[in-house]
C-alpha positions as CSV (number, residue, x, y, z in Angstrom):
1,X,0.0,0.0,0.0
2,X,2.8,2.4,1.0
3,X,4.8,1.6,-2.2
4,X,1.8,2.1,-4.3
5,X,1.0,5.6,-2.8
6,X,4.7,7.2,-3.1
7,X,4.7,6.0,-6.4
8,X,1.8,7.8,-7.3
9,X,2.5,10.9,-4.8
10,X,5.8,11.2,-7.4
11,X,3.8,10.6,-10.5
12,X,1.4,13.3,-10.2
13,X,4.0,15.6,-8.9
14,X,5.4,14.9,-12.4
15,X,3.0,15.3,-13.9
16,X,2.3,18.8,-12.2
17,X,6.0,20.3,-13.1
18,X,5.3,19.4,-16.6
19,X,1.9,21.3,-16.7
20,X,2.8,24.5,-14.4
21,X,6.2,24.6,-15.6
22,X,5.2,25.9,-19.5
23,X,4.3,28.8,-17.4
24,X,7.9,30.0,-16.3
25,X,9.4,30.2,-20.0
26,X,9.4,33.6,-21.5
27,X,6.4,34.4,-23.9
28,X,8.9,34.7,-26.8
29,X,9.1,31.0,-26.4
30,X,5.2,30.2,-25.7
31,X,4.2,32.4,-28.7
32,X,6.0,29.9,-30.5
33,X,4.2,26.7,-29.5
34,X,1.6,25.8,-31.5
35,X,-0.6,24.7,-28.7
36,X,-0.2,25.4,-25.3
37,X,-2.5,22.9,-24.2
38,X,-1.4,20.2,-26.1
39,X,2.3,21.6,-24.8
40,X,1.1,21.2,-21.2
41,X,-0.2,17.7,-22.0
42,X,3.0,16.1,-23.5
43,X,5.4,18.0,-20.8
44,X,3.0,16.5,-18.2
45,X,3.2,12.9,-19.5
46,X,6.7,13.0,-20.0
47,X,7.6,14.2,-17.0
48,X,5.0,12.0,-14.5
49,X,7.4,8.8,-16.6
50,X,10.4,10.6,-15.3
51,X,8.7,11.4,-12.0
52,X,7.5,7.6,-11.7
53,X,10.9,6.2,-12.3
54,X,12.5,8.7,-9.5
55,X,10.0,7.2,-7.3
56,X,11.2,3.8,-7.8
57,X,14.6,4.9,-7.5
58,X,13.4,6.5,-4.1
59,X,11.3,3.1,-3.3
60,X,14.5,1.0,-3.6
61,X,16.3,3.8,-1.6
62,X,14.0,3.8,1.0
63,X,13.5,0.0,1.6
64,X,17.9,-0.8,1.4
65,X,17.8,2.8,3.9
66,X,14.7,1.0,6.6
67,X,16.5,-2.4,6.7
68,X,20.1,-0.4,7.5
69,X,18.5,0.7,10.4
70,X,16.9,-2.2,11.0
71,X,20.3,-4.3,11.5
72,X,22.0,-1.1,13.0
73,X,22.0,-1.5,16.7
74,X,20.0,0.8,18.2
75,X,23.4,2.7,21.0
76,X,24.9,3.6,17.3
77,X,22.0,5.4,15.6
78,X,21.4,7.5,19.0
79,X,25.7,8.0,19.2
80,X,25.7,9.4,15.4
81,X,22.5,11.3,15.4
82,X,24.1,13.0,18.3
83,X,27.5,13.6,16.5
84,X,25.8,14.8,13.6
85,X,23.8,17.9,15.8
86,X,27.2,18.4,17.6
87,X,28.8,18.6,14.4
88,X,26.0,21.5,12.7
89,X,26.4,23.0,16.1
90,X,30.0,23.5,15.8
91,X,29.5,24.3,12.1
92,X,27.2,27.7,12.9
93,X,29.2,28.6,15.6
94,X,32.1,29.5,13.9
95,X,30.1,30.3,10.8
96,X,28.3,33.5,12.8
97,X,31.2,35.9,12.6
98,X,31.5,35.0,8.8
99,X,27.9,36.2,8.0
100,X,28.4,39.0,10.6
101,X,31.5,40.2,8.3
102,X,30.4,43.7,6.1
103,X,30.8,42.2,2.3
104,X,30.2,44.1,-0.6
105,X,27.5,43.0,-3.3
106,X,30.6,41.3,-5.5
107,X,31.2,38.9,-2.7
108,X,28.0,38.4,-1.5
109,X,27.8,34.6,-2.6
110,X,30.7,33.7,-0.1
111,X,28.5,33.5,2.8
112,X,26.0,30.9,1.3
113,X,28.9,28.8,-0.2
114,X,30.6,29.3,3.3
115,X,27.4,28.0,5.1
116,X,26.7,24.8,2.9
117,X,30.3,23.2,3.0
118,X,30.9,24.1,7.2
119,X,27.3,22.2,7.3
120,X,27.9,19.7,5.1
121,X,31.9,18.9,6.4
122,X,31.2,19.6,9.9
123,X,27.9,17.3,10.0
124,X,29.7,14.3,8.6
125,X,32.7,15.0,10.6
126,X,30.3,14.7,14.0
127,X,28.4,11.7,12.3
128,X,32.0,9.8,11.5
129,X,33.7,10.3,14.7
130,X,30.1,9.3,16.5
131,X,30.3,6.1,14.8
132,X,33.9,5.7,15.8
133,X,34.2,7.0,19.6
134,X,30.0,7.6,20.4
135,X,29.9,3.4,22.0
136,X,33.1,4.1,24.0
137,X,31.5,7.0,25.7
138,X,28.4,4.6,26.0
139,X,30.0,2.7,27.9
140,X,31.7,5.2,30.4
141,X,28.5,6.3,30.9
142,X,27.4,2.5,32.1
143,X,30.8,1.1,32.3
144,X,29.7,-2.0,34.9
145,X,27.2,-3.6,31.8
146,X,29.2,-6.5,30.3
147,X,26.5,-6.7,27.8
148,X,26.4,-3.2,26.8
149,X,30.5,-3.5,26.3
150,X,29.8,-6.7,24.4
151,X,27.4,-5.1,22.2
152,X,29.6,-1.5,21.8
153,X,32.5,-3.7,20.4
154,X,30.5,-5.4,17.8
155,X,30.8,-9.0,19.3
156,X,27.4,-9.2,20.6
157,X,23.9,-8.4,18.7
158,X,21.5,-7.1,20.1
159,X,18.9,-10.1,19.8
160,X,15.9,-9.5,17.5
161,X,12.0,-9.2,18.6
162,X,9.9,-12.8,18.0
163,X,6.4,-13.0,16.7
164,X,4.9,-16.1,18.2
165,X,2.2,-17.7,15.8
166,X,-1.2,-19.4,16.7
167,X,0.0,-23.0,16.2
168,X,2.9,-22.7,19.0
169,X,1.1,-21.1,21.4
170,X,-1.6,-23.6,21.4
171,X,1.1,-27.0,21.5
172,X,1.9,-25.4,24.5
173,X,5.9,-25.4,23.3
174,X,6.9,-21.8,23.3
175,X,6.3,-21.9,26.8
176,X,9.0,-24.4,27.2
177,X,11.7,-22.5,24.9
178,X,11.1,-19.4,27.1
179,X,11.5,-21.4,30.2
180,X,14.6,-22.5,29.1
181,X,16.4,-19.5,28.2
182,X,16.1,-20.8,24.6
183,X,14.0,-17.5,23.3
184,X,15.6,-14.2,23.8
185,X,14.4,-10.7,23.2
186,X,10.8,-9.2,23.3
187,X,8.1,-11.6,22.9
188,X,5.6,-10.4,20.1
189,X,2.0,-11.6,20.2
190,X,0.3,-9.6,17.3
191,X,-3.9,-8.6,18.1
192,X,-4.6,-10.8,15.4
193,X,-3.3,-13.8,16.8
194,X,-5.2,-12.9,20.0
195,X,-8.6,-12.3,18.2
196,X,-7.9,-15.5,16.6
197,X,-7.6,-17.5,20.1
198,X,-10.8,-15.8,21.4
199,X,-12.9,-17.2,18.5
200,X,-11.7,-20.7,18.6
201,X,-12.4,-20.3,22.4
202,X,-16.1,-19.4,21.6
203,X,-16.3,-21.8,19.1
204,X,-19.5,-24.6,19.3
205,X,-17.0,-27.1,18.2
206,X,-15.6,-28.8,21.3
207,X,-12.5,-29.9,20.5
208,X,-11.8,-25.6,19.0
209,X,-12.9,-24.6,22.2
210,X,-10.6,-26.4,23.6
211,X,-7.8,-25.4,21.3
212,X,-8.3,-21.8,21.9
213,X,-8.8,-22.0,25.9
214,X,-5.5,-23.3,26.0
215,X,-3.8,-21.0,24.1
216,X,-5.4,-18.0,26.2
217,X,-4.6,-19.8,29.4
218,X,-1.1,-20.3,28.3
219,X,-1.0,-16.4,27.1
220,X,-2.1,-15.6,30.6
221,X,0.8,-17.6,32.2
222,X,3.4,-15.9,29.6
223,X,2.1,-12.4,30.7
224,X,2.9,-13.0,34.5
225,X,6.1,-14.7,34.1
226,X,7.9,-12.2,31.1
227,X,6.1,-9.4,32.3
228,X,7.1,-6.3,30.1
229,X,8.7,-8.7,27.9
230,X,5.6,-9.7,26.9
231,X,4.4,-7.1,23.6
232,X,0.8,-6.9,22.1
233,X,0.9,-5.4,18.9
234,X,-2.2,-4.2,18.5
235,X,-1.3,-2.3,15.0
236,X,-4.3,-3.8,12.6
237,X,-2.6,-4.6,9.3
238,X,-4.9,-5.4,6.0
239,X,-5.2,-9.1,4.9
240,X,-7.3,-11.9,4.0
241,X,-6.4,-14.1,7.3
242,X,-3.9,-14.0,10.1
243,X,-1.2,-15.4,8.5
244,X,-0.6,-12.4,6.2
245,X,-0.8,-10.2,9.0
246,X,1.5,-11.9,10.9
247,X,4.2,-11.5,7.5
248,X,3.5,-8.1,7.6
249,X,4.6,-7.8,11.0
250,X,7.5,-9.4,10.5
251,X,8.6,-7.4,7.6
252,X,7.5,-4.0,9.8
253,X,9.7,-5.3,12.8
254,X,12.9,-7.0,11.5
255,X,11.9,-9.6,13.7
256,X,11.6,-13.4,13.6
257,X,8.5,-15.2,12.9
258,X,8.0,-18.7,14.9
259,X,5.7,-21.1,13.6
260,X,5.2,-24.7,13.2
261,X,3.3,-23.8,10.0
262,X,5.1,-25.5,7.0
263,X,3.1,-23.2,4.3
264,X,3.5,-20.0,6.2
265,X,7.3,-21.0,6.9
266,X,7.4,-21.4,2.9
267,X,5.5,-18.3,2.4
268,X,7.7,-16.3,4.4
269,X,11.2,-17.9,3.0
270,X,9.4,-16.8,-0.4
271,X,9.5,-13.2,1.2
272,X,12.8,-13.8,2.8
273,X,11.9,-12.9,6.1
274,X,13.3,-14.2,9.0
275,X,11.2,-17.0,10.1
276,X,11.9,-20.3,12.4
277,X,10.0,-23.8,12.2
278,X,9.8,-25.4,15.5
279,X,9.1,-28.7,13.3
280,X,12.5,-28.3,11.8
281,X,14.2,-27.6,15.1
282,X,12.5,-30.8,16.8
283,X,13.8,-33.0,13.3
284,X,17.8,-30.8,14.0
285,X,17.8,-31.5,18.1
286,X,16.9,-35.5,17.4
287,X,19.9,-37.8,17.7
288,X,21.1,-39.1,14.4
289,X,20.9,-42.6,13.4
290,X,23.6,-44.0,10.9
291,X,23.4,-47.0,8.6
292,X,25.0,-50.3,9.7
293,X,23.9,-48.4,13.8
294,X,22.3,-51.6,16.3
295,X,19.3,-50.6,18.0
296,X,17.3,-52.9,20.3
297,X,14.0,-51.9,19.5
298,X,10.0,-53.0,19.9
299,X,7.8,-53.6,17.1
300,X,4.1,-52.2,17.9
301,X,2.1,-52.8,14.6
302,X,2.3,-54.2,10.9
303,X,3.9,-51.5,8.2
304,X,2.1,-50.9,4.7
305,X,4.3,-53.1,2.8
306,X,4.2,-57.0,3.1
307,X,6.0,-58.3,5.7
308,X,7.6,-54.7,7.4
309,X,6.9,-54.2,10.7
310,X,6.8,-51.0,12.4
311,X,9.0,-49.3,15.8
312,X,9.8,-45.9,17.2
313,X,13.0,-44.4,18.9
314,X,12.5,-42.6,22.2
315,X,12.2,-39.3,19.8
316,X,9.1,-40.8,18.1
317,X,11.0,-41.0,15.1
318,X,9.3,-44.1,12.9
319,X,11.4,-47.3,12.2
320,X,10.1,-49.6,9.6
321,X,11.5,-52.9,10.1
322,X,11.7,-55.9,6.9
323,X,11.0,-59.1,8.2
324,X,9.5,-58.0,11.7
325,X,5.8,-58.7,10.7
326,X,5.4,-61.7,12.6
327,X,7.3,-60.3,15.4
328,X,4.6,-57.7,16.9
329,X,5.2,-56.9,20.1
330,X,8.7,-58.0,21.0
331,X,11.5,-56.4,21.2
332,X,14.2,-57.0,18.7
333,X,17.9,-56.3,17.8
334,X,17.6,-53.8,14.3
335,X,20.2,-53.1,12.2
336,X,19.9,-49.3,10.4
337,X,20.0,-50.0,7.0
338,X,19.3,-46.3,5.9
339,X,17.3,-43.0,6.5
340,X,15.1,-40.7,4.9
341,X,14.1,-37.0,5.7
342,X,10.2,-36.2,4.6
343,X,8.7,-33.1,5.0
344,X,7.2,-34.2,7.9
345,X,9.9,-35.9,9.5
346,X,12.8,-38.5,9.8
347,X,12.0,-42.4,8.7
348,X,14.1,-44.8,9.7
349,X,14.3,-48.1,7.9
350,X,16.0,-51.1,9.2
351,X,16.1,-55.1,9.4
352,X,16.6,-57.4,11.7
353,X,20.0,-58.9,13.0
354,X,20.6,-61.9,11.6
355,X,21.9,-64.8,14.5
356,X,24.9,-67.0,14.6
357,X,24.5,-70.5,14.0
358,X,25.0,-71.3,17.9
359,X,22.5,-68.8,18.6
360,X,20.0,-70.4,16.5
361,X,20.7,-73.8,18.1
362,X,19.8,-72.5,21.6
């Protein structure tokens, strides 16, 4: 919406230069036109093109200039805005006795010129040395915050806001990441996810109700442990359904989108916006398997193909077993034969040991 409206904010002010501006040449030259209006109109429409195409210059400008500060830690923007006042400060100071000094009308122009360079090398002067020295004087000013030296050196980041999603909140496993020290920053809950609890909870369908109780319960809990860590967004963003709300967000924050939605992680990869799975962290934090591995393992039902019978690890990762059919319900030495990642998950596929002659006797 934004990018639409400069675009046409710099079209029609195009468009208006080209019109108003046949007014400002000298009537020698508009006598000479053979139409004014028709003048007007092709100056207009040529320059609304050139004003459309300076706006997309200034959209791209705009959008690499918001993710700068985005990824600029937040002590060094305050430290060179700072600098760069001290520096135009400094700058008309010394320039008052200039423009105070009697010139005649031949050297008029040396106050103007005098006042745009002092600006302009004094201002970048302040910005450059606030962007060299401004953290050190940060961190005399709190010089006992390890963090604060960490993140004024450029060694630590300061770590970026999360946007929780619907899904995680109801599992219940958010709660567990926080409580282990496995989340850090501010805590996002957007309105939208919030208005999209309360109408599950209200729901006639049971098992809905259900679904959203618990995620307002667990909302509740999250509140009184993070306290002011805890932010509602209550901006409302346009969109057909929570999800797009939720990218837009993300894209308006920096921050990182958690989810154990596999379109909406795909959507927002699409959009390259920083977005973690919980489904693909739970598949990273299981302990690998490798072919030719011996697992003692119990076989709890028959698998789709004949003759395959069907185990789990402690993970809940699947183990399909040739051979273990027949065997239902005991527990048998396996032998990994290979593995293979799904969408969905890890399966494991295996086969049974085979005994030693003596073993076979017995």
């Amino acid at each position: 919406m934004m990018d639409s409206l400069i675009l046409i904010v710099f079209a029609i002010a195009g468009a208006a230069i080209g019109w108003l501006g046949i007014d400002l040449f000298s009537p020698i030259i508009v006598d000479k036109l053979p139409s004014i209006f028709d003048t007007k109109t092709v100056t207009s429409g040529l320059t609304s093109v050139s004003g459309l195409l300076i706006g997309l210059l200034f959209q791209g400008l705009r959008k690499k200039l918001t993710q700068q500060i985005r990824t600029t830690p937040t002590d060094l923007i305050v430290s060179r805005s700072v600098g760069l006042i001290l520096g135009l400060l400094a700058a008309n100071l010394i320039l008052a006795p200039i423009l105070l000094l009697p010139l005649s009308k031949e050297f008029f122009f040396i106050k103007p010129i005098a006042a745009v360079i002092s600006n302009i090398f004094f201002g970048i002067l302040g910005y450059n040395l606030a962007g060299i020295h401004g953290r050190t004087f940060l961190r005399l000013l709190n010089p006992n915050s390890t963090e604060a030296l960490l993140v004024s050196e450029g060694i630590l980041t300061p770590a970026r806001a999360k946007i929780i999603d619907t899904s995680i909140i109801i599992d219940g496993r958010i709660k567990g990441l926080i409580n282990f020290g496995l989340i850090e920053g501010k805590i996002i809950i957007a309105q939208t996810v919030i208005d999209e609890l309360q109408q599950l909870a209200d729901s006639s369908n049971s098992e809905k109700r259900s679904k959203g109780r618990r995620g307002l319960k667990i909302l509740t809990e999250l509140r009184e442990n993070l306290g002011k860590r805890l932010v509602i967004n209550r901006t409302k963003y346009e969109g057909e359904g929570t999800d797009d709300r939720l990218l837009q967000l993300t894209e308006d924050t920096g921050g990182i989108l958690i989810t154990a939605d596999y379109n909406l992680c795909q959507v927002a990869e699409l959009q390259e916006l920083n977005i973690l799975n919980l489904s693909d962290l739970v598949i990273a934090l299981r302990p690998e398997v490798q072919p030719g591995e011996k697992l003692s393992l119990k076989i709890v039902r028959e698998g789709k193909e004949e003759n395959q019978g069907v185990g789990y690890l402690e993970d809940g990762t699947m183990v399909v077993v040739e051979g273990a059919k027949e065997l239902m319900g005991e527990r048998l030495e396996v032998i990994i034969t290979g593995t293979l990642q799904t969408p969905t998950g890890r399966l494991v596929f295996g086969k049974l040991e085979k005994k030693s002659s003596s073993q076979q006797k017995q």
